[in-house]
Residue, then its C-alpha position, 0 to 999 in steps of 0.5 A: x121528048x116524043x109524043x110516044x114516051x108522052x103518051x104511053x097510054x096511046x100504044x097499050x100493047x106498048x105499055x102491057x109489054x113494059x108492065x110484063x117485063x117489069x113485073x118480071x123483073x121485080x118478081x126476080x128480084x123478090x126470088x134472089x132476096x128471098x135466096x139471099x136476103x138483101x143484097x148490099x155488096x161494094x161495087x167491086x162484088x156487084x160487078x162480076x155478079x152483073x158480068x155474069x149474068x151478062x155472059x150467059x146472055x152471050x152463051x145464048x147469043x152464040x147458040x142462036x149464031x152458030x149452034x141451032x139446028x132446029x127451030x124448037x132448039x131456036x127457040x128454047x134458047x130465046x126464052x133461056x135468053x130472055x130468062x137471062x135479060x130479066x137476071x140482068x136487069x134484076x141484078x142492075x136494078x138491085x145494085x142501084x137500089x144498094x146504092x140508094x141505100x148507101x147514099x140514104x144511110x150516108x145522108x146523100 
């Protein structure tokens, strides 16, 4: 393990992002719960949610390859972008978390 996954007390800015990211993340999780109520899909449901998500970060990765004209554009894009990482990473982190329910009701 390396001293900066040790430490992350060392690089504040460093652990401030993750604490902001992370917030962001759970913030969207607690939106789409309250949208649709607890969320337990089987996998095969889980999937092309997650894959869907997935996809408008691609939508957004080719704006910014070929479709940009402008740096306000360029930007806008970005944050929709980054908008669209934190629904992926809400989507993986309650798929995991239906998961976890299965296994706790199953007695895994």
């Amino acid at each position: 393990m390396t001293q900066e996954l040790r430490s992350p007390l060392r690089k504040p800015q460093a652990s401030l992002r993750r604490w902001r990211v992370t917030h962001q993340v759970h913030a969207e999780q607690a939106r789409q719960e309250k949208l649709w109520g607890e969320q337990n899909h089987g996998e095969h449901v889980w999937y092309p949610i997650l894959v869907e998500e997935v996809g408008e970060v691609g939508k957004d990765l080719n704006e910014l390859a070929f479709g940009c004209t402008s740096e306000e554009g360029e930007q806008a894009t970005l944050d929709h972008m980054k908008e669209e990482l934190i629904h992926v990473a809400a989507v993986a982190m309650t798929w995991l978390e239906a998961i976890e329910r299965k296994e706790l009701l199953r007695g895994a």
